[in-house]
N, C-alpha and C positions, 0 to 999 in steps of 0.2 A: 784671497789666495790667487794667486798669478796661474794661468790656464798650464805652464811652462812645469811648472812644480806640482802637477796635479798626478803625473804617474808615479814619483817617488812617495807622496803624500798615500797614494791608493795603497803602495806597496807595504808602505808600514802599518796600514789599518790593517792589511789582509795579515800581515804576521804579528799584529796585535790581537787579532780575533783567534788565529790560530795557536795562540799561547795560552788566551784567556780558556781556550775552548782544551787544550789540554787539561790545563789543570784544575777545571770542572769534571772532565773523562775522573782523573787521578781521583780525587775526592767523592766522586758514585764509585768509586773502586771499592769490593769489600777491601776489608781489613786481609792482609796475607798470615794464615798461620802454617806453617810446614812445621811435622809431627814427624820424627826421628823413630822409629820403631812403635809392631803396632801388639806389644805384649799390653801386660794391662796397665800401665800406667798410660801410653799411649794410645789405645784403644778406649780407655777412659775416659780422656780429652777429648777427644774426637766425636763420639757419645756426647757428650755434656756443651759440649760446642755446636748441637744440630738447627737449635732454633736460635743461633745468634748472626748477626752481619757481619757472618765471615767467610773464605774460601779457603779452604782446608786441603792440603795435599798430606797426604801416609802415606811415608814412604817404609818401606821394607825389606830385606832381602828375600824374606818367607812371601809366598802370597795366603797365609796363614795364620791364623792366630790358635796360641799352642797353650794347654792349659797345662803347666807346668807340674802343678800338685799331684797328678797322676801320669807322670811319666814313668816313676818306677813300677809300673803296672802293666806298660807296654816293654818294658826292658825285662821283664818274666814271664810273659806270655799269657797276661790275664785280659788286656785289652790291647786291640788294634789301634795304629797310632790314627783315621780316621775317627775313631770313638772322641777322641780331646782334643783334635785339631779342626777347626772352623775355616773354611774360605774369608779374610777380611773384606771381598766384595763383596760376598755374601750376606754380609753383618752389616756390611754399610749401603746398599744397594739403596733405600729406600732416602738415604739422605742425600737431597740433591746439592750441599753446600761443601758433599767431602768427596776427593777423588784419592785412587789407591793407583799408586807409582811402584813398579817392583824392581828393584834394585838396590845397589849397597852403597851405602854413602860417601866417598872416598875423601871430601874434603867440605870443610864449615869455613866458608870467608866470613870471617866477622867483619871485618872491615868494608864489604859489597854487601853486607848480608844476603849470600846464597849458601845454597849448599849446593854443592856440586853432585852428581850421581852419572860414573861413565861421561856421557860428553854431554849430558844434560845440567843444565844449573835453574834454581829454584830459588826466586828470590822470597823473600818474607818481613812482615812486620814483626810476628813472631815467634819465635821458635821453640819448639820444646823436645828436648833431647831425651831419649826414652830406651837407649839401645840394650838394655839389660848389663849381663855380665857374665863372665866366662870363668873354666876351672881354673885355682892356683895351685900349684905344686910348692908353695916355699922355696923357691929357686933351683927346682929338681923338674926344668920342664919336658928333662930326657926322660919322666917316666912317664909320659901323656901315653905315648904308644900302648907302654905295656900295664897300665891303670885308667882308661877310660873312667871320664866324666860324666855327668848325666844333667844336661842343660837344651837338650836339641830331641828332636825326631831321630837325629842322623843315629847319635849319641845313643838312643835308647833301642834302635834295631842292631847296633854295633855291639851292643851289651848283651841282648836278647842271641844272638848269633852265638856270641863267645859263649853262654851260658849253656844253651845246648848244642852245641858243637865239640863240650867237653864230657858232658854224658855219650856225646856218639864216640868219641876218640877211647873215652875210658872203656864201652862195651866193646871193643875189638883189640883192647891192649892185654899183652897174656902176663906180664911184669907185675906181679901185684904193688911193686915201688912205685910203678910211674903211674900206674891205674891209680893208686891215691893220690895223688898229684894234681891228677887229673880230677878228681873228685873231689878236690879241696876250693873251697872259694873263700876269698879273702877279701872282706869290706874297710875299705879305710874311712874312721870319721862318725863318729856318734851323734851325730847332731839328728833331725828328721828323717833327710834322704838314708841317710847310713840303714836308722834305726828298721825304717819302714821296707828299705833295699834286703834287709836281712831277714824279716819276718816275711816276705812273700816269697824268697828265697827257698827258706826254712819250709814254705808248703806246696812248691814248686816240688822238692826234692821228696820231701816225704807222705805226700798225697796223691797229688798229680801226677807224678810219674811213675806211679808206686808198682804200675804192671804194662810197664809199655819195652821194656827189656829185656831182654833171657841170660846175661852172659855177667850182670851187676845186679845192686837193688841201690837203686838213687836215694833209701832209704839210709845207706851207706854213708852218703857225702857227709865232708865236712864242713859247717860253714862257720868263720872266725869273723867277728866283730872287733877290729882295733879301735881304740880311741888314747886318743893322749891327754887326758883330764882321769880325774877320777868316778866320774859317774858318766852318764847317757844321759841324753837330751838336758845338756847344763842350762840351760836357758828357764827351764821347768822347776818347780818347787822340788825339794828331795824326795818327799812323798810318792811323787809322781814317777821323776826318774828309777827308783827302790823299783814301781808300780813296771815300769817297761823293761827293767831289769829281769825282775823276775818272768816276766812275760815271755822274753827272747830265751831266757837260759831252758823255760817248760817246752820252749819248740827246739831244743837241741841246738841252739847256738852260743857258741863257745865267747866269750865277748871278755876281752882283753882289755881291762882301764889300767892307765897311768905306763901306758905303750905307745912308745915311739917308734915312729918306720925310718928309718935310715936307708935302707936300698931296696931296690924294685928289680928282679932280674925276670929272665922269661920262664926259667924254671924253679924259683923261688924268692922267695922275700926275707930281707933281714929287719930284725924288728929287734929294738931294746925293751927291756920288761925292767921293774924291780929287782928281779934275781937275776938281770944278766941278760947279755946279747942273746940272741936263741933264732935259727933260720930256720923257716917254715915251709917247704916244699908243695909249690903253689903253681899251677897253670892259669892262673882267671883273679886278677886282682881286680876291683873295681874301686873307684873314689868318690868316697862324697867328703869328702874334709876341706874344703876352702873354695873361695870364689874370688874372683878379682874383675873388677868394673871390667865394662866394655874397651878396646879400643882407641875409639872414637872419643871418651871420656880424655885420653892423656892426649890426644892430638886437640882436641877443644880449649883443655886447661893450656896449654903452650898456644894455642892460637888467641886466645882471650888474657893471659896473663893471670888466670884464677889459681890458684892452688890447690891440688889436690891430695887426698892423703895417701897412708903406706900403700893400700889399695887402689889406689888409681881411680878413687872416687872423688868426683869436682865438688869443690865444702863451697856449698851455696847460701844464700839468704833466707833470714825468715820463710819469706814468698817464696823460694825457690828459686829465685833468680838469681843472678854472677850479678855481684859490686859494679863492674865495669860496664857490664851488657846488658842491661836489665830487662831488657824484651829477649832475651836468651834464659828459659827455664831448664833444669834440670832435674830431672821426676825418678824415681825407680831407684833398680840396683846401682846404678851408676851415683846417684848423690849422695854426699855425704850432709844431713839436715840434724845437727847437735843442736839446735838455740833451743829444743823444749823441756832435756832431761841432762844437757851436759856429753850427751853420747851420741852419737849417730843412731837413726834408725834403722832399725832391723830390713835384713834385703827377702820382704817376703811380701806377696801377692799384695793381702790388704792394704798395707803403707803405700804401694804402685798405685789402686784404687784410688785411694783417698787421695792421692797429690794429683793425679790423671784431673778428677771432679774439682782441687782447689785450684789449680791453672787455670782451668779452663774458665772456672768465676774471676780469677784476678784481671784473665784478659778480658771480658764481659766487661770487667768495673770500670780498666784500665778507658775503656769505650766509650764509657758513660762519662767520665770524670770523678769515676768516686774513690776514695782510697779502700784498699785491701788488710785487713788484719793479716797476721800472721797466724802461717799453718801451723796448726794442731794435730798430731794423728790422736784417735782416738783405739784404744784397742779394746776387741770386741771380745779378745782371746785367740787360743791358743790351742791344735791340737796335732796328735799324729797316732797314729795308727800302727800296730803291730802286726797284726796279722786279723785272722776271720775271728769276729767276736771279741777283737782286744784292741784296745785304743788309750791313750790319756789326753782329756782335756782341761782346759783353765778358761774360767769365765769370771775373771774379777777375783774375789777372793772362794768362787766356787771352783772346786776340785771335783774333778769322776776319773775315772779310770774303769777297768772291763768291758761287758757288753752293753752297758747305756754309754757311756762315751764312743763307743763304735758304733752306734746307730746317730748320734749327733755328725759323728764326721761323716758317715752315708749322709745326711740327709743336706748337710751344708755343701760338699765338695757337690752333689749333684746339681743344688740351686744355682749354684757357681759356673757351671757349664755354659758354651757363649749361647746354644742352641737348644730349642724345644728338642730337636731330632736328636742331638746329641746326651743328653737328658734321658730319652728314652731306652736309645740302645746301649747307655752305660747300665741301667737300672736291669735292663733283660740278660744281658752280662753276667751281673754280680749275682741276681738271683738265681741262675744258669748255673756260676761257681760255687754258688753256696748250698746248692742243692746236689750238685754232683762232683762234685772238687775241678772238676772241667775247666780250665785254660785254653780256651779253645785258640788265640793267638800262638801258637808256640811253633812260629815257623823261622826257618832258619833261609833268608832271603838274600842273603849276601854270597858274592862268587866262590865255586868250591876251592878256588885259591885258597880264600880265607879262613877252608873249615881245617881242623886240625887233623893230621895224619898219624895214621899208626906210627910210634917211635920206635 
């Protein structure tokens, strides 16, 4: 080598050391996983990803994780929405491989693979999208105002508000027309939430409030169960739905099968029956009849090229993964996963569970070099709750229904809790209600804008 050519020679070592020594950095780099929502399919993943070589970002809009199954219990005044919501630092503090990001994810480069959040972007190996899903109206989304969902915290103090802020508006109304009005409440949707929505409804009205008024008796109210099918809780053997049937009709609720809602106004509701249109004079509708994916699902499926169905849920792979993307998972309410039964799975807690724990192995395998079978859900069963002492459950081909199936769903939906503490003060709670009919939540928290004025 000539002395002459000995700088250019040194420079190219130095920028050959400096490449090598990159992409050594790259390679001790864990694995990138960034986690789309932290309900439980995502909260799941994250869990089951603690002891692997990974770096984990949850991202969020909540800094919260929200136990959905007992929301309609904060929307009537039996628990506070800290009773079922968990800090997700909280949950994850102790795992040094997972960090919690709060904010709302506005956009998924699949092609950079980041996600962007405000003027932050996150890139990833891989990803799993977990955003939940939101109310459907069936293309009627002018009645979200005046029919509140029950999917959120926001949602269930929104509800909790309307609910008794119509017993205050009725006790000061001299009109006996508009005072029922006011005292009428109207469930859309037979499915769990509806079912479960009506029977704590039904003991809100005739127990708990039973002497807190002078001028009404909340014993009074009316509460109507619509559904547009011909039974309750269709999902459930006939046995069973008969079983929740009769159970809502012994707590005075009036429950309307093979009824369609046609229009939602502020001062009543029109509803088609068998015998004929019929308007129902109503202040306080409430909806549990439909859901439709996340958001984030239709701007994914259009950013990915995946297809998704009527619902706005991304129809994914065996694994859970997009055809195109395959390090892009999609877990929860948002996917639509038919390869086991022909159908899509059901959008309920378990299912989020179990795909949360199979991601997180496929990415583990994916590490390893090993191949992944295809997800399984397995189902454990099936329950919901009527009211104190009534419930129906399914376990395989076991059926209960009454007070041993309400002691089954006390004792699962408790285990189920993300916290010890939480765990305890639902349990002091229920014993608390079931001892003195006490709802001791029953605060109306929202601006007196909101509450309803004498008409």
């Amino acid at each position: 080598m000539r002395c002459k050519d000995f700088p250019t020679s040194f420079n190219y070592l130095q920028t050959l050391k400096l490449s090598v020594s990159s992409a050594t950095e790259k390679s001790n780099q864990p694995h990138r996983v960034v986690i789309i929502g932290g309900g439980f399919g995502g909260l799941y993943a994250a869990i089951a990803l603690r002891k692997a070589n990974v770096g984990i970002t949850l991202i969020d809009r909540r800094n919260f994780h929200l136990f959905q199954p007992l929301l309609y219990q904060v929307a009537t005044g039996g628990l506070s929405p800290a009773n079922i919501a968990t800090p997700l630092r909280s949950i994850l503090s102790r795992q040094k491989n997972c960090e919690v990001v709060l904010g709302e994810v506005s956009t998924i480069d699949v092609a950079a693979k980041m996600v962007i959040v405000g003027h932050n972007a996150f890139e990833y190996d891989s990803l799993v999208v977990a955003a939940g899903a939101s109310h459907a109206y069936f293309g009627h989304d002018e009645w979200e105002p005046l029919a509140p969902g029950l999917k959120t915290i926001e949602d269930a103090t929104n509800i909790r508000c309307r609910i008794l802020a119509a017993f205050e508006a009725a006790e000061i109304e001299a009109d006996p027309i508009k005072r029922a009005a006011w005292m009428t409440f109207l469930v859309v949707g037979g499915g769990p939430t509806g079912v479960e929505l009506t029977g704590a409804l039904s003991e809100l009205a005739h127990h708990t409030l039973k002497h807190d008024y002078r001028n009404i008796n909340p014993s009074d109210a009316k509460i109507i169960l619509v559904n547009a099918s011909d039974r309750v809780l269709m999902p459930y053997p006939e046995d069973l739905s008969a079983a929740a049937m009769e159970s809502l009709e012994s707590r005075n609720v009036e429950v309307m099968l093979d009824t369609k809602l046609t229009g939602v106004y502020p001062d009543f509701v029109v509803v088609e029956t068998p015998q004929g249109v019929r308007q129902i004079p109503t202040k306080t509708t409430l909806w549990a009849a439909g859901v439709k994916a996340s958001a984030l699902g239709q701007q994914l499926a259009a950013a990915s090229g995946e297809p998704a169905d009527r619902t706005g849920r991304v129809i994914v792979q065996p694994d859970l993964s997009l055809a195109l993307q395959p390090e892009i998972f999609v877990i929860g309410d948002m996917a639509s996963s038919s390869h086991q039964t022909g159908k899509p799975l059901p959008g309920v807690a378990s299912v989020a569970m179990q795909q949360g724990n199979y991601v997180a192995d496929v990415i583990r395998r994916r590490l390893a070099g090993k191949p992944a079978t295809a997800f399984h859900y397995r189902d454990y069963g099936s329950m919901a709750t009527i009211g104190r002492g009534s419930a129906v459950a399914m376990f395989g081909k076991r059926r209960f229904s009454g007070i041993f199936a309400w002691l089954i769903w006390l004792f699962v939906h408790v285990l189920k809790l993300a916290k010890f503490e939480n765990r305890v003060l639902v349990l002091l709670q229920w014993a608390w209600h079931y001892t003195t009919w006490n709802q001791a939540a029953r605060l109306i928290t929202q601006s007196s804008a909101s509450v309803p004025k004498k008409t």
